[in-house]
Every structure is written in structure tokens, then in C-alpha cells.
TORVEX-806840 format. One record per residue (C-alpha): x, y, z; residue in one letter. Coordinates in steps of 0.25 Angstrom, whole numbers, plus 2048, in hexadecimal, padded with zeros to 3 digits. Layout:
N
XYZA
...
This chain:
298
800800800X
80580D7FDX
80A817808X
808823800X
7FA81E7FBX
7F881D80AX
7FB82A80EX
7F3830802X
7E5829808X
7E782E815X
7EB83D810X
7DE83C808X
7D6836814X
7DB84181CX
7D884E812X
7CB84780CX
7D084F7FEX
7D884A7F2X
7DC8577F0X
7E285C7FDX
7E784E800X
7F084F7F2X
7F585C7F6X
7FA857804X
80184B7FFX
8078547F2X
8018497E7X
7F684B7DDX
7E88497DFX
7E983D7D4X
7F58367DAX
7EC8377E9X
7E18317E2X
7EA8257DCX
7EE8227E9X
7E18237F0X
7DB81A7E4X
7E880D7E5X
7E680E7F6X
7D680B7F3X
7DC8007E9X
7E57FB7F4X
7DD7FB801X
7D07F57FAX
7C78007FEX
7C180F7FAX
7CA819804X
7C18267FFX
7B382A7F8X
7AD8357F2X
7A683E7FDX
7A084B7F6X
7AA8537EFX
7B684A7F6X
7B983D7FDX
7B9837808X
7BD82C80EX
7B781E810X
7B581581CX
7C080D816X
7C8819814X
7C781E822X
7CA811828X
7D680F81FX
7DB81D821X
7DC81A831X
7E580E82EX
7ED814826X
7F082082DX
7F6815839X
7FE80F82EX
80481B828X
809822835X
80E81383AX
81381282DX
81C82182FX
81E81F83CX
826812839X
82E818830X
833823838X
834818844X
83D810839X
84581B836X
84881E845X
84B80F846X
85581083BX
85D81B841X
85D81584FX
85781E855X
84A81485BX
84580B865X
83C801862X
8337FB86DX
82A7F0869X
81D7EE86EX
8157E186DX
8047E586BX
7FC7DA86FX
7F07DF866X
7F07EA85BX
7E77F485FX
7F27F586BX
7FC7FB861X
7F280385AX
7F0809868X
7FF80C86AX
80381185EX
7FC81F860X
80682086FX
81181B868X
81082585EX
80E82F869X
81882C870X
82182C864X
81C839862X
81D83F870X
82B83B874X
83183A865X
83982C86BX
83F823860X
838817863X
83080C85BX
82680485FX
8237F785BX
8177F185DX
8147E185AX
80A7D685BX
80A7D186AX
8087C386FX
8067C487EX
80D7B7881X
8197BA87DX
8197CC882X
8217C988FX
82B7C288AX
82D7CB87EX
82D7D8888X
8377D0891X
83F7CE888X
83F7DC880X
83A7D5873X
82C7E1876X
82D7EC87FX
81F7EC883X
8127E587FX
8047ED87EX
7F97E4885X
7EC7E388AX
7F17D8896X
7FC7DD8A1X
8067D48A3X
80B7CF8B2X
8187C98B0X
81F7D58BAX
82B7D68B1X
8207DF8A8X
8187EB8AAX
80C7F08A2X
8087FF89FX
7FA80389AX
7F780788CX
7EC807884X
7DF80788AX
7D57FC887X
7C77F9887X
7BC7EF886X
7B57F087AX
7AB7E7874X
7AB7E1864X
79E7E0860X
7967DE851X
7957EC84CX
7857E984CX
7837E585AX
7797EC862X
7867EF86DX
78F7F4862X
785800861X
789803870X
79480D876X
79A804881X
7967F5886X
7937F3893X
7977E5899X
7897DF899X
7877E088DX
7927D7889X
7897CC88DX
7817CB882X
78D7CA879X
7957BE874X
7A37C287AX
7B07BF871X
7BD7C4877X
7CC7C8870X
7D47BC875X
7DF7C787AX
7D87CE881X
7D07C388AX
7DB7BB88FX
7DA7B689DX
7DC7C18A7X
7D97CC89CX
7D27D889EX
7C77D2894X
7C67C689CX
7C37CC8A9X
7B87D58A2X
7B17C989EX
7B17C38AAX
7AE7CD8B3X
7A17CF8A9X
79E7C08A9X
7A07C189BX
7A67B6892X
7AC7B6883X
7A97AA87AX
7B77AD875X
7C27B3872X
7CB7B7865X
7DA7B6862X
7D77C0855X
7D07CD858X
7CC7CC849X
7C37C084BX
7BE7C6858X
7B77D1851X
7B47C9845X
7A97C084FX
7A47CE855X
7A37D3846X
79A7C7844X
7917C2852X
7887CF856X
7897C7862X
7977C7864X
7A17D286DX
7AE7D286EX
7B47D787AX
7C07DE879X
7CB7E687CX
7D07F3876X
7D6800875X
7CC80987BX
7D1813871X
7D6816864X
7DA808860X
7D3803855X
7C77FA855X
7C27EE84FX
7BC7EF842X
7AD7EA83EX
7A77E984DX
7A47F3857X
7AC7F6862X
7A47F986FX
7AA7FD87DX
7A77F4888X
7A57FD896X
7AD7F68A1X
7AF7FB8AEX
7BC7FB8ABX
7BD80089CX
7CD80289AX
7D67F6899X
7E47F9893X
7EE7F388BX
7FC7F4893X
80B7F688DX
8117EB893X
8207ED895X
82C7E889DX
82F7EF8ABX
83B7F68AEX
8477F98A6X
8437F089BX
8387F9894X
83E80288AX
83E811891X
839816883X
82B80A886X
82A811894X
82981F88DX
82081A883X
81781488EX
817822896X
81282888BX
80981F888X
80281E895X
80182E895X
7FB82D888X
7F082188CX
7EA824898X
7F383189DX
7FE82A8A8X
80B8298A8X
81081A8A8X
8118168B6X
């Protein structure tokens, strides 16, 4: 896919005129239209329709341009990152996610925390398996793991990050999808499915459950078949944790919060005590902690 042609779509998204995007980016309102015109070829889909005298974009179009907009600046911000690299002048600190929306959820305070302190450091975050985290912290393989479930081997501390919430999966046709919140009674009437990640033994999904007298005929390993049997059972709820902001959410079913008494759950940076954390991950986590709920880390 072409970069340039990439940049031309979001200029255009952006202005809403043929004209005035072809002056910014300094081509002819031909060329912008060629580009526009093998994009739509590429992606499979119309980015823009006529709209009065202009364009406007279409629903595809809007929900490609958000995309996009995350992979372009990824995209520069690697290669200034690599550039740094190249000169010597970066760390790196590896960070293993156990779900993606956690590093959707971290990239805006690493970005800021970039921003703010200008430090030369890259972040890398992969794929997490949580049976192997301690020992790939241990032994300096990762230098932290984002998680929803604390540790308790004492040789490991944990520092809150994102906040999270309950939130309940259902058919976008259900009568509860029309609701603002869900209250836990009404969870009753629901065939309950669960994230197999989140409802491990001792998880803050369990004790909800049971603490509701509530139980879930089972649970998924893939969140994309999870949402594919609410997508398809008007009967069916998936109960489920996420970011209780500005993370994405799953597409094709409605997401509707589930009022607890205790509404917040987090996921946590988990890190190794002492000496052996990265001074540059503690700063990070300062400025993290200010940013999230207004604390400095303790």
C-alpha cells in the first residue's frame, strides 16, 4: 500500500476539498484524485461520496481514516525511534502486553511521556504469555508486563495503569443494548459467556460472578469468537473487562457498562523491585500515574 496515497486520504479526510487538499500537499487536483481513486481500488471499498456541491466521506472512509491515522504516526515515529537507534543514542525497554487494547491504551502515555521529557527511549511492546512473565522479567528478557492480574512472588511489585471496567457484550438488537448501564440483576436473565483471560481462578471476574451468584456456561480463549456467539444469540452477554476509556471496542455488538459497587478494576505494570528496574521505566511509571489518576507513583 502506498504511504504517499495514505497521507493524500487523510489530507482530504481532513479539509473535505479537492482543492484545498492539493494545494497543501503541493500536487494537482488530478494527481490527488488518481490516488484517491487506486486507494479505493486497493482497500475494496468507497472512501468518499458526492455530498451537495462537495464530498464527504463515507462510513468506511471515517473508519479507515481513524486507522490509519494510528499507523501513520506509528509508522513516523518508528523511524525517527530508528534513527536514534542507529546513532546510539536509545534505550529500549521491552514491555510484554497480555491483551491488545493494553497497548493501544499505553501508546498515548508513552507518546506523552516522550513528548514531555524528550528522553531517548523506545518502547517495545510484545505478545505476552502469562506463564512465562516472571521469569522473563527475572531475567531481563522484558522489563515490565502490563496485566490485569497482580503478581505475588515478592521478588515483583505492581503499579496501577489503566483503568478498567465491566462491561457487558450483547447483540446490538437486544432490549438491554438500548440501556445506558447494566445493573447486576439483570445479568440474570442473560446466558453469560466470559474471556477465558479475564475469568481465571481468583480474577476479578470470578469474584464478581460469584459474589452475584452468577455463573457463565463458558468461557473463550479468542475474543473474536467470544463476540461472534453474542453477534448471533439475543440471548447471550459476554461479560468482560476493558478500558473504561479511550481504548477501542469490539466491533458489530453493543458495549454496555455493568454498574458495580466497585466500578474500577485496573490493569498494573508489573516490574522487578529495587535496583533492577530501568531508572528510565520508573520515570515513565511517574509520569504515567500522574497522567491516569493524578498520583505520583508511590
Amino acid at each position: 500500500m502506498n504511504v504517499s496515497h495514505l497521507r493524500y486520504f487523510l489530507k482530504l479526510l481532513h479539509t473535505g476539498s479537492y482543492t484545498e487538499a492539493s494545494r497543501q500537499l503541493y500536487i494537482t487536483q488530478p494527481a490527488l484524485s488518481s490516488a484517491i481513486k487506486a486507494l479505493e481500488s486497493e482497500v475494496g471499498f468507497p472512501l468518499f461520496k458526492k455530498s451537495g456541491r462537495g464530498i464527504a466521506p463515507t462510513n468506511e472512509g471515517i473508519a479507515f481514516g481513524k486507522r490509519v491515522a494510528i499507523a501513520l504516526r506509528e509508522l513516523d515515529e518508528g523511524v525517527a525511534e530508528g534513527r536514534a537507534t542507529h546513532s546510539g543514542n536509545t534505550e529500549n525497554l521491552v514491555i510484554g502486553i497480555e491483551r491488545v487494547e493494553q497497548g493501544f491504551c499505553m501508546t498515548p502515555l508513552i507518546r506523552g511521556y516522550k513528548k514531555q521529557t524528550g528522553a531517548p527511549v523506545h518502547f517495545m511492546l510484545v505478545k505476552c504469555d502469562r506463564d512465562f512473565r516472571t521469569e522473563k522479567l527475572l531475567t531481563g528478557e522484558w522489563d515490565a508486563v502490563c496485566t490485569l492480574t497482580p503478581p505475588l512472588d515478592s521478588r515483583l511489585q505492581a503499579t496501577k495503569l489503566i483503568p478498567y471496567r465491566f462491561y457487558l457484550l450483547l447483540h446490538s438488537h437486544s432490549e438491554l443494548a438500548r440501556q445506558k448501564s447494566i445493573v447486576p440483576d439483570q445479568l440474570q436473565s442473560l446466558t453469560l459467556i466470559t474471556y477465558h483471560a479475564d475469568a481465571e481462578k481468583g480474577s476479578a471476574t470470578e469474584r464478581f460472578l460469584v459474589s452475584q451468584n452468577l455463573a457463565a456456561i463458558a468461557d473463550y480463549e479468542d475474543e473474536g469468537a467470544l463476540t461472534s456467539v453474542v453477534r448471533n444469540n439475543r440471548s447471550y452477554g459476554a461479560l468482560v473487562l476493558l478500558p473504561a476509556k479511550d481504548a477501542p471496542r469490539p466491533e458489530g455488538v453493543a458495549t454496555v457498562p455493568v454498574a458495580t459497587d466497585d466500578p474500577d478494576f485496573w490493569a498494573y505494570l508489573v516490574t522487578p523491585v529495587g535496583a533492577e528496574c530501568p531508572e528510565s521505566l520508573n520515570l515513565f511509571l511517574s509520569y504515567a500515574c500522574k497522567e491516569t489518576y493524578g498520583n505520583s507513583r508511590s
